[in-house]
N, C-alpha and C positions, 0 to 999 in steps of 0.2 A: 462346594458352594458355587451356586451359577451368579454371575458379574455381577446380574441386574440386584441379585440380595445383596450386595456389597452397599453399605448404608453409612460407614464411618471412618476415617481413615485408618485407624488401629486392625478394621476388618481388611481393609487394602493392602495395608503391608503384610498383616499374616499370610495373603493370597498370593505372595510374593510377583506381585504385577511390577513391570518394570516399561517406566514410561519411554517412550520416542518420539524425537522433534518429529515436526510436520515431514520436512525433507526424507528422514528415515522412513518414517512409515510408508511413503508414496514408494521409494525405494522397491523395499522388502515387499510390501505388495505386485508391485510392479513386474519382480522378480518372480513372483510366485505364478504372476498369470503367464509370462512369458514362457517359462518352463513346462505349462498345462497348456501350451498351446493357443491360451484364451485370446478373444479380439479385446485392447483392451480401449477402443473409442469405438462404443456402438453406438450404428448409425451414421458414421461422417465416410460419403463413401468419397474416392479418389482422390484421398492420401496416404493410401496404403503403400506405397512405395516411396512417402516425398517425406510428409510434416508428420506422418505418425513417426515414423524411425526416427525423426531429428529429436521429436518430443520426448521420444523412451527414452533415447541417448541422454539429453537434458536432465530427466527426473533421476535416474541414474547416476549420474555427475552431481546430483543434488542443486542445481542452476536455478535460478530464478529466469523465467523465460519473456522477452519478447516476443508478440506474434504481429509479424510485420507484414499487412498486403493490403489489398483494395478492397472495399464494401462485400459482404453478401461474400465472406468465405471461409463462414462458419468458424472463425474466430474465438468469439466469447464460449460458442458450442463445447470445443474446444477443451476450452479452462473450465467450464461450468461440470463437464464428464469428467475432470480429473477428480471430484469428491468420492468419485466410486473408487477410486485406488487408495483412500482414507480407509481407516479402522472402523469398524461400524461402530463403535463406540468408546469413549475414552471418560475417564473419573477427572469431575472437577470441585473444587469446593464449592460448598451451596451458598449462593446470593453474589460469588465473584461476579465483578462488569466483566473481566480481563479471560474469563476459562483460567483463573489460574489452577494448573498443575498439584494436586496435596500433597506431595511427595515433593517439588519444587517450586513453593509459591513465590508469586514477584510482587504482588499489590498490597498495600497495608494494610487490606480490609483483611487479605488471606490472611497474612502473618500474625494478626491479632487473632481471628480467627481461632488459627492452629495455637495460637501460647496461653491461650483463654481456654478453649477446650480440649487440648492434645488430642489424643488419639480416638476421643470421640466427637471430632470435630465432623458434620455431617457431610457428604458428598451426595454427586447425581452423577450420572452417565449423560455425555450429551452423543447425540448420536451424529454421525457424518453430514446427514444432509443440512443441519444446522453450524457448520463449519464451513461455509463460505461467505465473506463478504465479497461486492462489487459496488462501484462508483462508477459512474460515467466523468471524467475529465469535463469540466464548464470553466469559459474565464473566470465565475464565480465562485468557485470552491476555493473556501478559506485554511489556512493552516489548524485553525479549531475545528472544522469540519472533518478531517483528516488527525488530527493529533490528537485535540484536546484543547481542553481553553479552563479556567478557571469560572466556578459556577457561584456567582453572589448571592443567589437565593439557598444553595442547599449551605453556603456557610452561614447566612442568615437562620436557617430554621435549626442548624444544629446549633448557632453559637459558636463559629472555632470563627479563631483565625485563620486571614488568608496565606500567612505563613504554613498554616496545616494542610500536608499532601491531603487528607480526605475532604476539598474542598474541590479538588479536580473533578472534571466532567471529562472523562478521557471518550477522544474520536472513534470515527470505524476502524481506523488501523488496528488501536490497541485493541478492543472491542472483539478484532477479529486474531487476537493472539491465541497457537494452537491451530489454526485453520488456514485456507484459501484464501489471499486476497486480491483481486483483480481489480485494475485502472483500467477501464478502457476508453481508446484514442486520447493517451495519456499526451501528446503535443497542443491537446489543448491547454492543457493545465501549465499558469501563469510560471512562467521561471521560477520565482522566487517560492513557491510554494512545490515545484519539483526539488528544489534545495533543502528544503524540510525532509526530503523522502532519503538524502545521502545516509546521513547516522541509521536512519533504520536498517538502511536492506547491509550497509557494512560493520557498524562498531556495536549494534542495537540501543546505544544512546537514543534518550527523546527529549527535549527540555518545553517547557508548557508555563508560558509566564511565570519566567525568574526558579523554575522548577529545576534542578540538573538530574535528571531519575535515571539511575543505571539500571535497566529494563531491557534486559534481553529479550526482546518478543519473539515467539518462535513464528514464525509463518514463511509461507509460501506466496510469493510476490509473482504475476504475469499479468506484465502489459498487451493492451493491443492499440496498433497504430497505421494511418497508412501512408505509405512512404511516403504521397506528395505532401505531407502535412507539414516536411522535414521543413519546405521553403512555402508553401501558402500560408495556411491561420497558423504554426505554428512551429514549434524545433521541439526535442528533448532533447536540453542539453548536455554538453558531450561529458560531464562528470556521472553523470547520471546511467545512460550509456555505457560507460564502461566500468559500470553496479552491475547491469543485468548481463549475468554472462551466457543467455546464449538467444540469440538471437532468430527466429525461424520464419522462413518467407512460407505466407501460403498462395495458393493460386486459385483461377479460376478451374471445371474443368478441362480437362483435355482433348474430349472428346464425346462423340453425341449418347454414344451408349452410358459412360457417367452420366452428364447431364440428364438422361431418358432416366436413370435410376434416382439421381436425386430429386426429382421432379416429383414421380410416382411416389415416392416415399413423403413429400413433405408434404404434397396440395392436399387438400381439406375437399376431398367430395363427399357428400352428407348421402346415406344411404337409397334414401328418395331421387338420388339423381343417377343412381344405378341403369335407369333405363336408358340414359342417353351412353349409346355406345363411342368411343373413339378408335379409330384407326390407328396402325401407329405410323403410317404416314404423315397423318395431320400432328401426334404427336414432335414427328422431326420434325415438321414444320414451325411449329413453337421453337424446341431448343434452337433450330438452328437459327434463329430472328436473333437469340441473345450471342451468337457467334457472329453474326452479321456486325449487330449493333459495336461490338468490340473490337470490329477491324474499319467500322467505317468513318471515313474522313469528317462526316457530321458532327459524331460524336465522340465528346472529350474522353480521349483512353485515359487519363489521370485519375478520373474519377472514379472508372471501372463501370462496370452492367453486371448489376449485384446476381444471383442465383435467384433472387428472387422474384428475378422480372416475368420469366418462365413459368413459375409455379404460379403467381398472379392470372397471368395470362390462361396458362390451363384450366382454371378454373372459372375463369370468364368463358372459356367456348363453352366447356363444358355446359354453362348458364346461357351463351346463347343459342344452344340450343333446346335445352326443357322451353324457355320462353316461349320456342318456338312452338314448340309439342303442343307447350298448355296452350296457346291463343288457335291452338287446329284440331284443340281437345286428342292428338295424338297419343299412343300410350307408349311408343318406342318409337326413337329418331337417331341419329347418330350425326357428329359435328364432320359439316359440309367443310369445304375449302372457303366457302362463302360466308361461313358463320365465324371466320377466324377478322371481321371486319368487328367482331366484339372485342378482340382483344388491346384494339389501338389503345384505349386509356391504362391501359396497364402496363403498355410503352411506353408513353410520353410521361406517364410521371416517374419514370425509372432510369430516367437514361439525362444525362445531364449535356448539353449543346455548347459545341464552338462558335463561333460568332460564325461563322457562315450557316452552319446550323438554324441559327435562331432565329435568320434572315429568311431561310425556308421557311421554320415555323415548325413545331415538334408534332403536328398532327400529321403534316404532310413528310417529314422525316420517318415517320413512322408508319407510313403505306409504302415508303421508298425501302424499307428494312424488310417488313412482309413481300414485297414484290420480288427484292434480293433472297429470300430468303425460300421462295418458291422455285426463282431461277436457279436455285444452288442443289436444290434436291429433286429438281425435275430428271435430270440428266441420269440421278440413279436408279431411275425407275424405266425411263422413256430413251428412242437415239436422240442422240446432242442436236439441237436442230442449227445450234452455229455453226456446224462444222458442214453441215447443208448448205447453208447460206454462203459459206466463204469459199465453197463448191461451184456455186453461183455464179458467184460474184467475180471469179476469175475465169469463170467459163472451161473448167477444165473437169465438169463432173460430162461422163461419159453419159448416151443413151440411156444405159443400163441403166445409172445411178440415178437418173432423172425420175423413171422409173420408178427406182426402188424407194424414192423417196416417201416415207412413211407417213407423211400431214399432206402430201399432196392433194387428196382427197377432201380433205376438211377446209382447207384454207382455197379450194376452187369453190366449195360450196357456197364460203362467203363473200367469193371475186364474184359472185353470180349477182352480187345485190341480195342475200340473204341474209339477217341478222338475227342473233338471239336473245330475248331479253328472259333475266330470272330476276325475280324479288328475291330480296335476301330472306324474306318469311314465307317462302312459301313452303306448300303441301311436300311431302319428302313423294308423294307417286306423282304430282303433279309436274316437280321439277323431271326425276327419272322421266317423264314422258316430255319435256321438252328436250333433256341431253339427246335422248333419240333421234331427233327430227335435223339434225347433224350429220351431212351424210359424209361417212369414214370413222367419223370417231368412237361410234362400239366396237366396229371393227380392229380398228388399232392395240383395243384395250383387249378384247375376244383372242387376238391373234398371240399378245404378251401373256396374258395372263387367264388362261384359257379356265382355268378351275375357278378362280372369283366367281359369286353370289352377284345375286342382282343391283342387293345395296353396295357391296365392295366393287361394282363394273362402275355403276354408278356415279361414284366418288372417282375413280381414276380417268373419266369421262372426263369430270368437270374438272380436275386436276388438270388432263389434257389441254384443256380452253385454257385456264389461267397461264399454264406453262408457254402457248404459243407465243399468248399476250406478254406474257412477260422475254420474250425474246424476239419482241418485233413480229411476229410473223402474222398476227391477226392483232384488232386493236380493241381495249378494252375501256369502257366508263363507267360508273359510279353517277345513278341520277335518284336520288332521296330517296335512296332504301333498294334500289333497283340496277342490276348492273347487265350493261350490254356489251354484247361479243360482237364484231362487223368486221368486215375486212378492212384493211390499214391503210391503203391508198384512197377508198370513199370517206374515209372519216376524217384522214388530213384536207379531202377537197373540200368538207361538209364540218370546219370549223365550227359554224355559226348555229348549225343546225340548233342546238338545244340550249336554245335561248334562257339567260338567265332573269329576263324581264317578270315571271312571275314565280321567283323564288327558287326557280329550279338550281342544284347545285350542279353546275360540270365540270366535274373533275376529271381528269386522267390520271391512271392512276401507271405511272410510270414505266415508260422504256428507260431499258438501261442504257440509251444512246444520250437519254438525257444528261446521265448525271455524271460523265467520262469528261 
């Protein structure tokens, strides 16, 4: 007899099915995938070595777990893919609130149930992905929200007393007995309604106006929280704490190649945008703005730079450049270094500001991150040109190395009084025929990376430009959609040049001499 014909309990026991708590199951599952090899959290990449091992350890141990870390680190993800290591389906009695168990019912409706109709008392199968509950922690979440509370209307419509248990309106908790259940940023949640949560997860006591119910609920309890929560909005306090026995930190990742992977995997590019190609230049260029942002002194590290700012972000260039395509009726474009000026709002609302921060202002924090964040990746592709400069600057570089200086070329061109202006919209042949008129910098790029395409010389061209500007060595503005390259000593003598009197924006868009 296959499960799903299993219709009564009298047919459940003959099938000799023998039930297991939630913990057990995850276990024994757990166990199975481990010995096959299997991955068992697809999709969460770079915790393969950290918070997945802690996690199996955990489920293993049968622990109720904490997961303790900053915004955007796939947390709930997490707890939400532990329902795959569930039994794809488990026998309940039919119309239980609670999933009670037929074999070991807890609710009065079962119990009558089963003494009313014994062995043909009917069942269902509920299947795993309906065995998870989750809450979000709000100062508002009340103890009946969570427990249970007495309901006046259903003892109104049946007539009982409120002495009588089937007068109860039991919560998500109970709701979720047999299953998953997840709090998360559970230090929101008011003390005294965390004090409600002690009997569950240890004695399985619950009591519900004046109710005392001996209710072993089976479940699997995991929080999520982030540490600074312990001392800003909030605490979990310390009884509570030493309930959930195993505590797991996760992090951001570690490095660009994660990052580059979890990116790819999560952004949402819609088929139709297929045509705009990315580099995966400009892709480091992204993750590493969310590497910046979380070392820099602007911005608050308590809060964290969620994974999500990146994958926002990708898919703004990504947009700005079809924009660009559609308005030059283009049918293939590919995102410029100059089209990564789409992705500022996808920083600023992601990134939370220290008060010197805020003082700057999160628009210009956030061309100061792009700018670091150019500076940080130029150097892997291109020579370091600080270490030129400080060659210079103590006069101890040789003839030779005067010489062999590799932007010499480009940055005489703009000592000449030459400058270049590119619209951020323009033509993708138009631009390539202005990088040209640069003299040195194909060359630079021809000399490194002799096999590059026209559109890939292209891009490391304008790379070039940015990188100088971002190291001092040529200077670079931003005027309403328009960004100009000139050399660095005409444009500090030619402050005033670009007068803001009729709306013009002039911005610079920053040395790092600035912000040391």
């Amino acid at each position: 007899m296959k499960i799903h014909d299993i219709k009564t309990l009298g047919e459940l026991k003959k099938s000799g099915y023998k039930p297991l708590s939630v913990k057990d199951e995850l276990r024994k599952n757990l166990v199975e995938k481990i010995r096959n090899k299997e991955n068992t959290f697809n999709g969460i990449i770079g915790y393969e070595d950290t918070v997945i091992p802690d996690t199996e350890r955990a489920i293993l141990s049968r622990h109720n777990i904490l997961f303790l870390g900053l915004r955007g680190q796939a947390k709930t993800r997490m707890a939400r893919q532990m329902t795959e290591l569930l039994d794809e389906y488990i026998p309940v009695v039919h119309g239980s609130e609670i999933n009670d168990d037929p074999l070991n019912p807890l609710s009065k409706y079962a119990k009558d149930q089963i003494a009313e109709h014994g062995d043909d008392t009917p069942i269902y199968w509920l299947h795993r992905s309906e065995r998870y509950g989750e809450k979000l922690a709000t100062p508002d979440v009340s103890v009946a929200d969570l427990i249970g509370d007495i309901d006046p209307i259903k003892a109104a419509n049946l007539r009982l007393s409120f002495a009588d248990e089937r007068v109860i309106h039991y919560g998500i908790i109970p709701r979720s007995n047999r299953s998953i259940f997840v709090i998360n940023e559970i230090p929101d949640l008011q003390a005294r309604i965390q004090v409600a949560l002690f009997n569950i997860l240890e004695e399985g006591d619950i009591q519900i106006r004046g109710f005392k119910l001996r209710m072993p609920l089976d479940i699997m309890f995991v929080f999520t929280a982030n540490p600074e929560d312990y001392t800003n909005r909030g605490s979990i306090v310390t009884p509570l704490k030493d309930r959930i026995q195993s505590q797991i930190l996760t992090h951001y990742p570690k490095d660009i190649e994660t990052s580059l992977s979890i990116t790819e995997q999560e952004a949402d590019i819609l088929e139709e945008q297929q045509h705009v190609s990315v580099s995966d230049l400009v892709k480091r260029l992204i993750e590493q703005v969310a590497f910046e942002a979380r070392n820099n002194e602007y911005v608050d590290k308590k809060s964290g730079v969620s994974a999500r700012l990146t994958i926002a972000a990708f898919e703004n260039a990504v947009s700005s450049a079809e924009r660009r395509a559609i308005i030059h009726g283009e049918k293939d474009t590919q995102v410029w270094i100059s089209d990564l000026a789409g992705i500022i709002p996808s920083i600023t609302g992601k990134i939370e500001l220290v008060y010197e921060g805020e003082q700057e202002g999160p628009y210009q924090v956030a061309l100061n991150l792009l700018d670091k964040s150019i500076r940080s990746q130029f150097i892997t592709y291109f020579p370091n040109p600080e270490s030129l400069k400080k060659r210079k600057s103590t006069g101890k570089a040789s003839q030779a190395q005067k010489e062999d200086d590799p932007y010499k070329e480009i940055t005489k061109w703009f000592d000449k009084g030459n400058h270049l202006d590119m619209l951020v919209d323009m033509k993708d042949a138009e631009k390539i025929q202005a990088l040209y008129k640069v003299e040195g910098l194909y060359g630079i790029v021809k000399k490194l990376y002799p096999h590059a395409n026209e559109k890939e010389s292209a891009l490391l061209m304008e790379f070039v430009l940015h990188g100088l500007a971002a190291y001092s060595l040529i200077s670079k503005k931003t005027i309403e959609g328009k960004i100009q390259f000139k050399d660095l000593i005409g444009s500090m003598m030619n402050l005033g040049q670009f007068s803001t009197d009729e709306g013009e924006d002039d911005t610079d868009i920053f040395n790092e001499d600035d912000y040391k």
